[in-house]
Backbone bond lengths (Angstrom), bond angles and torsions (degrees), N, CA, C in turn:
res aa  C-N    CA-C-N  psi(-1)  N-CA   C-N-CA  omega(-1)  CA-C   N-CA-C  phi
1 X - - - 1.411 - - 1.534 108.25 -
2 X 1.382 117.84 107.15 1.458 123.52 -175.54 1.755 99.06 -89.47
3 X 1.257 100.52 131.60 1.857 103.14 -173.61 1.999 100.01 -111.88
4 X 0.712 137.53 134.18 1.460 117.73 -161.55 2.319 88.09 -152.19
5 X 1.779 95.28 105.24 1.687 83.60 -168.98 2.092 84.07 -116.61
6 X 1.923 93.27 133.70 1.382 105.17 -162.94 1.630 92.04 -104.39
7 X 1.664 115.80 111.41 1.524 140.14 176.50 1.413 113.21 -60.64
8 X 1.282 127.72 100.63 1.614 108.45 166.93 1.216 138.93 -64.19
9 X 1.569 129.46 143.50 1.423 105.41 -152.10 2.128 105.63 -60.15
10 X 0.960 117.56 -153.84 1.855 130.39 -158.77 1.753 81.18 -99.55
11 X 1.710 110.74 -68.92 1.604 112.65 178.34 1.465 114.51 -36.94
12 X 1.348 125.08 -54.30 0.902 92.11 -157.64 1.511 148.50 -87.59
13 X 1.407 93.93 -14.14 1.498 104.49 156.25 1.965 118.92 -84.20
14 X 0.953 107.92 8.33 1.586 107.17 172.10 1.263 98.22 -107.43
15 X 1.689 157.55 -2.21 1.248 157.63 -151.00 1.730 93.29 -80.78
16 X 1.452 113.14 -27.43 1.404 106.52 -164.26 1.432 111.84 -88.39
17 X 1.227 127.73 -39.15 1.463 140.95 143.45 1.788 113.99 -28.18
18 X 1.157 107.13 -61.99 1.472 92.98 165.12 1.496 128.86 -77.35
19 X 0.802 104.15 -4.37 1.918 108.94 174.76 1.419 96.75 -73.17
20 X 1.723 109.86 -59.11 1.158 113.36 -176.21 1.841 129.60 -53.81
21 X 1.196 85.91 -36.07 1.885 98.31 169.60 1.425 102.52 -63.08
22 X 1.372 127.68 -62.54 1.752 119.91 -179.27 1.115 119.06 -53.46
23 X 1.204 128.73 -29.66 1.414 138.02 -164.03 1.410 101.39 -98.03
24 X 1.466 135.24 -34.00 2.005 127.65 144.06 1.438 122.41 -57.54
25 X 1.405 112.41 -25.22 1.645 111.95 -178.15 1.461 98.47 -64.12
26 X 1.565 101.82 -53.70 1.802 115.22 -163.30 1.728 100.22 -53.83
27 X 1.534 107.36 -53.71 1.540 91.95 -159.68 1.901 107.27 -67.76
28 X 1.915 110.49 -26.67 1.497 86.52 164.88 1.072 129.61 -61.69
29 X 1.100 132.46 -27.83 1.408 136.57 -166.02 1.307 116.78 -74.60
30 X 1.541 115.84 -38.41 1.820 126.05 161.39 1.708 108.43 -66.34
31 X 1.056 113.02 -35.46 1.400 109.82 -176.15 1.619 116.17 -67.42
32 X 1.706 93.65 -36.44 1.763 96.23 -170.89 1.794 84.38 -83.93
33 X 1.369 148.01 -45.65 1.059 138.43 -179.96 1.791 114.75 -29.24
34 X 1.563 98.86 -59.65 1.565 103.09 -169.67 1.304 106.39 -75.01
35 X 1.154 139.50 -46.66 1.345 140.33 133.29 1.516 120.95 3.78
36 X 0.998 116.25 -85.13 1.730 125.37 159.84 1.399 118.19 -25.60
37 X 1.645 109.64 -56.98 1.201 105.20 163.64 1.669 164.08 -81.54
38 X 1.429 86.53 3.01 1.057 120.55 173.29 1.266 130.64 -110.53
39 X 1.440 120.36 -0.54 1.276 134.98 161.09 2.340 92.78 -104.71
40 X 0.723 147.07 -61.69 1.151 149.23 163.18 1.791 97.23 -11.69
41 X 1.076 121.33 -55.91 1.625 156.91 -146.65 1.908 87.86 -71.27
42 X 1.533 98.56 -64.79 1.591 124.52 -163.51 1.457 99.56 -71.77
43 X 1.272 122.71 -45.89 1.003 117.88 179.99 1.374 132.61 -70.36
44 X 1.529 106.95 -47.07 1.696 119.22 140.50 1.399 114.92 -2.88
45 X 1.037 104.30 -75.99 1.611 116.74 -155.66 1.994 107.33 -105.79
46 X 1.245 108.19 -0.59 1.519 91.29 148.36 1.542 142.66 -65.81
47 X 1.440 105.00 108.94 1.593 108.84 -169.77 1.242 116.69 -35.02
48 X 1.331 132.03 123.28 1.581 143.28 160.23 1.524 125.31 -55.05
49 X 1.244 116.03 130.37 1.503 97.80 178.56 0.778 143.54 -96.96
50 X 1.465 141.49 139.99 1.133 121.89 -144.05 1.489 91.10 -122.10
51 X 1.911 121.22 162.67 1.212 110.79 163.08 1.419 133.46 -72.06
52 X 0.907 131.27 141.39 1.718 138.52 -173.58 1.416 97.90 -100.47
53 X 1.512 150.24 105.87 1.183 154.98 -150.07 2.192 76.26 -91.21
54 X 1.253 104.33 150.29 1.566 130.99 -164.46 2.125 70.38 -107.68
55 X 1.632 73.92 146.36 1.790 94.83 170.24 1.540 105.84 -106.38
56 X 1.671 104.01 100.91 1.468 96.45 -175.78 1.643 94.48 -127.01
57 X 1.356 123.31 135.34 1.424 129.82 158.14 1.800 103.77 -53.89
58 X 1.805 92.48 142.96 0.782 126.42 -169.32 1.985 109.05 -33.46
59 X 1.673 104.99 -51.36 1.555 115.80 -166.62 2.083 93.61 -71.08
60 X 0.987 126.52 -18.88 1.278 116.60 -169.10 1.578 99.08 -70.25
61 X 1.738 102.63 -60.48 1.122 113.26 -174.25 1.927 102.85 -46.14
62 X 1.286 135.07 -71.32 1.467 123.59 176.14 1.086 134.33 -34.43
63 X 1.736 116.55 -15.82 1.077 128.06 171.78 1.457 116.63 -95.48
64 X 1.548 122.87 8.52 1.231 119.86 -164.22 1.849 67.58 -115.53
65 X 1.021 124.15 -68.21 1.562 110.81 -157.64 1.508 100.52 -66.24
66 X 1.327 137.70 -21.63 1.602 104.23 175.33 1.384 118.77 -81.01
67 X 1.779 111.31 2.61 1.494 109.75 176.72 1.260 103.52 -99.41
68 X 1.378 133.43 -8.91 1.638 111.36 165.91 2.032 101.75 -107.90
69 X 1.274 115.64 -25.71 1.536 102.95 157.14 1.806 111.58 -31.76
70 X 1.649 93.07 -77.90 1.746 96.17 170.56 1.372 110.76 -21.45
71 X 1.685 119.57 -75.13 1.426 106.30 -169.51 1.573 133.85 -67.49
72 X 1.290 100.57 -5.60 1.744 105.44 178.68 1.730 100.55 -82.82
73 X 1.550 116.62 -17.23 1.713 93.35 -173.01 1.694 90.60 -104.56
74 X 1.033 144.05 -13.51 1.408 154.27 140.79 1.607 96.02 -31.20
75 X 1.337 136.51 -55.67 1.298 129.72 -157.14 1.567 86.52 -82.02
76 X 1.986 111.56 -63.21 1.514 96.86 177.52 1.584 133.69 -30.41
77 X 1.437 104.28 -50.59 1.402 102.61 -177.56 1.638 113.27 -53.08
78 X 1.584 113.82 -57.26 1.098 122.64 170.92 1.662 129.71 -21.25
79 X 1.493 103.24 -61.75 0.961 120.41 -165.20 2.207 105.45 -79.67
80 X 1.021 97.52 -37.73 1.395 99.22 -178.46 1.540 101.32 -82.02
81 X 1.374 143.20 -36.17 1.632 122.47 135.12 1.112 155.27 -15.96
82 X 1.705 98.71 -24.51 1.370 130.51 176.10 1.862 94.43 67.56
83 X 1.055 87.16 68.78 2.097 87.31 -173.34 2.183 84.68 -122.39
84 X 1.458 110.13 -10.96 1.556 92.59 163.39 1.703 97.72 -168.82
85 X 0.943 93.20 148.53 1.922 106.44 175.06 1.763 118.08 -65.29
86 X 1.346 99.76 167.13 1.639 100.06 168.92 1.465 132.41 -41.40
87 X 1.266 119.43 -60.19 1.270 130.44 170.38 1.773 115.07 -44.96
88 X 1.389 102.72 -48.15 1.574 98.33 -175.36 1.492 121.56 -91.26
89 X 1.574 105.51 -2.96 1.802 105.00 163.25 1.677 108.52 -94.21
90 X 1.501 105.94 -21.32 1.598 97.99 156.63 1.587 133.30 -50.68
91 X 1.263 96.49 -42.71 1.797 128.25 -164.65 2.006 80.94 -84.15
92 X 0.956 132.67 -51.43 1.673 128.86 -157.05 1.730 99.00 -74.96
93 X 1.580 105.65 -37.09 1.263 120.16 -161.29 1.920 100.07 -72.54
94 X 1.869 114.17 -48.02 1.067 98.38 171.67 1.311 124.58 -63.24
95 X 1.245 119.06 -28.09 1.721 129.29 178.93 1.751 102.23 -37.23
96 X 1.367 92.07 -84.64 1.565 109.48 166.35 1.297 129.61 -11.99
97 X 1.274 111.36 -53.45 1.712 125.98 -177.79 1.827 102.76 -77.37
98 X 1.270 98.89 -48.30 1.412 107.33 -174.90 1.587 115.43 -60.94
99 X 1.172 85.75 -36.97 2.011 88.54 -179.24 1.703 100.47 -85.95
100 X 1.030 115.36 -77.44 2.044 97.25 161.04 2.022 129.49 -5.65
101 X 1.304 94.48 -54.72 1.481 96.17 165.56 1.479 130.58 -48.46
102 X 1.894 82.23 -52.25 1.830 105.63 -171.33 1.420 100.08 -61.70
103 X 0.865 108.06 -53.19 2.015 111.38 179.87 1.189 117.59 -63.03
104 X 1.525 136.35 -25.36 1.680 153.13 173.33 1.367 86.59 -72.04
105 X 0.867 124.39 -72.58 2.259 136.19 -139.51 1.430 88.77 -99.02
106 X 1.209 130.78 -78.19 1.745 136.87 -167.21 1.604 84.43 116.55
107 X 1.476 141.99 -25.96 1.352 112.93 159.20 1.541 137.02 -52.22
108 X 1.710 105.63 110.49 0.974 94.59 168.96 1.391 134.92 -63.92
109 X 1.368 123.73 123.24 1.393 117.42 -164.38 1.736 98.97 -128.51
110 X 1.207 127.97 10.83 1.163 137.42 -178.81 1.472 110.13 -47.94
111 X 1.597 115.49 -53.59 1.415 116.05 -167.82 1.771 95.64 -102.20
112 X 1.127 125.99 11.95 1.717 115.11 178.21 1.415 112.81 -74.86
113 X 1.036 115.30 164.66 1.596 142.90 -161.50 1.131 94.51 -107.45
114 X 1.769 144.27 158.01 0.772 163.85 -171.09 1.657 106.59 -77.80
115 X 1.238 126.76 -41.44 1.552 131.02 171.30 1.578 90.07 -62.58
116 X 1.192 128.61 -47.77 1.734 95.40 -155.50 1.451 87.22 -105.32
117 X 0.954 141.82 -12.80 1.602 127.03 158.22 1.770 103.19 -35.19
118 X 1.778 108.67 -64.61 1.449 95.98 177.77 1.460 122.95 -57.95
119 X 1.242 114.15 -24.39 1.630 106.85 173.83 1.673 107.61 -49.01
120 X 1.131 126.56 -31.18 1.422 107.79 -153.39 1.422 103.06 -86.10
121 X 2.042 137.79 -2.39 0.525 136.11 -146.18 2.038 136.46 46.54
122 X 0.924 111.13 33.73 1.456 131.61 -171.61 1.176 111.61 -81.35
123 X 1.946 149.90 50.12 1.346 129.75 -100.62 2.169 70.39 -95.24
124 X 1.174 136.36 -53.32 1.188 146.64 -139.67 2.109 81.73 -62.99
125 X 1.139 121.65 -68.57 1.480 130.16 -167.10 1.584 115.20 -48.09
126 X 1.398 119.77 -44.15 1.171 147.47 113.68 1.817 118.27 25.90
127 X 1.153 91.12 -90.18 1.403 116.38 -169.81 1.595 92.36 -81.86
128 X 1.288 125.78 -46.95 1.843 123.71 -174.95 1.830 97.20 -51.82
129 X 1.304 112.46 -51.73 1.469 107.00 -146.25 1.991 100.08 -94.34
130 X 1.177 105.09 -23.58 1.151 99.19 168.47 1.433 123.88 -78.70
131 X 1.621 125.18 -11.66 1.568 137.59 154.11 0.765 97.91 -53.88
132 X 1.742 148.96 -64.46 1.368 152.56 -127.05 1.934 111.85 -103.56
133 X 1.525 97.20 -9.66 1.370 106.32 -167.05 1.787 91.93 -70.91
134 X 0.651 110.57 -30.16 2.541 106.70 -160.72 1.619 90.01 -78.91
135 X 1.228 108.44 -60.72 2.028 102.98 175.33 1.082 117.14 -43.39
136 X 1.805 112.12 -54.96 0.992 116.40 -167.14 1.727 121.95 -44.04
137 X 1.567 90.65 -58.41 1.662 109.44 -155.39 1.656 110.89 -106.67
138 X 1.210 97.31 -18.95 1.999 111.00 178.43 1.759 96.42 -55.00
139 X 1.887 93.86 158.49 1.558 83.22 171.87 1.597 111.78 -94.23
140 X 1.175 143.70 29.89 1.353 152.50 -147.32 1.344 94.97 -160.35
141 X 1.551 159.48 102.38 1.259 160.68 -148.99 1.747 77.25 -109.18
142 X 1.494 120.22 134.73 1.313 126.61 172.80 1.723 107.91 -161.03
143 X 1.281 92.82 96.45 1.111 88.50 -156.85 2.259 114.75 -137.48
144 X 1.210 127.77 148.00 1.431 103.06 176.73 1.510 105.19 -107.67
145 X 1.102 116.19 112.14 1.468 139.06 -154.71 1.982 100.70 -82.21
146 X 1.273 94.68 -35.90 1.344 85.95 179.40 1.304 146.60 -101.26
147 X 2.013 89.43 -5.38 1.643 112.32 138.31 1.258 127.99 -48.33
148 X 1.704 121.52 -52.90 1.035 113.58 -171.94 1.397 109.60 -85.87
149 X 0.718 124.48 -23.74 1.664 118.30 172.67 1.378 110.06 -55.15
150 X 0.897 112.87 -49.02 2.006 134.22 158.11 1.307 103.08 -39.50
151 X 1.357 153.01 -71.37 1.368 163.45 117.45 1.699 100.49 25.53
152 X 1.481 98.36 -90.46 1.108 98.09 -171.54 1.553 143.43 -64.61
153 X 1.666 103.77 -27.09 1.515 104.12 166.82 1.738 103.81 -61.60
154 X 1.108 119.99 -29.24 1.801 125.32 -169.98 1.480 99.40 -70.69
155 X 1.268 126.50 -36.95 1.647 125.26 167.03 1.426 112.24 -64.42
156 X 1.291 128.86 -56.28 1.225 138.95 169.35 1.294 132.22 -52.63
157 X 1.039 110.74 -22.77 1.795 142.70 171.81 1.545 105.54 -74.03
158 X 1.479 104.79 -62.47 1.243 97.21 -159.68 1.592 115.84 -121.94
159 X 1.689 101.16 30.85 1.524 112.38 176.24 1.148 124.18 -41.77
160 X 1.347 154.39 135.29 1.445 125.91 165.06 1.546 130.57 -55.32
């Protein structure tokens, strides 16, 4: 009795399993494609904000700069006391500028990033917070503290 049992190759019953694997890679890959582009798309074209200057009589506005004037020679004193280091009159100094703005404009710009700070066109705010960014955030605070303090009462002084 000759028994004779004929093996199919391994491919060929697994051929369908792999079709099926290429054919899920492909549709993620179109899906995250159109995806991509259509948030790319949305994002594009979300309106930017711009500042809306606040309608404040003249005495409000003097009272907004002699209360952060006040706090920039408050920080000077501080800081030349040795009552805080480089890094944290950097970090106090952007505070300062940032909350000054918010009260000038009504944009809150307290928690913004330096890219959308420039979105708002602000050229003076701009130039303050991007000085303050290497002290700020570097791991080595190196910084001339009494330039920018110099800097900044002169922004604050003479904001429009």
């Amino acid at each position: 009795m000759k028994i004779s049992i004929d093996l199919q190759e391994p491919l060929h019953y697994m051929i369908l399993w792999v079709i099926a694997a290429i054919l899920a890679i492909a549709v993620i890959f179109a899906v995250q494609f159109f995806l991509r582009r259509i948030l790319k798309k949305v994002l594009r074209d979300k309106p930017k904000k711009q500042p809306v200057p606040m309608e404040r009589p003249g005495l409000a506005r003097a009272l907004i700069r002699r209360k952060y004037l006040g706090q920039i020679d408050s920080l000077h004193q501080t800081f030349y006391s040795g009552g805080c280091g480089v890094r944290e009159a950097y970090q106090r100094m952007s505070l300062i500028i940032r909350n000054f703005a918010h009260e000038m404009t009504g944009v809150e710009v307290q928690n913004f990033t330096l890219a959308e700070i420039r979105l708002l066109n602000i050229p003076e705010l701009t130039y303050l917070v991007k000085d303050y960014y290497e002290p700020e955030f570097s791991l080595e605070s190196i910084g001339d503290v009494r330039k920018s303090l110099g800097r900044t009462r002169k922004a604050i002084a003479e904001w429009p």
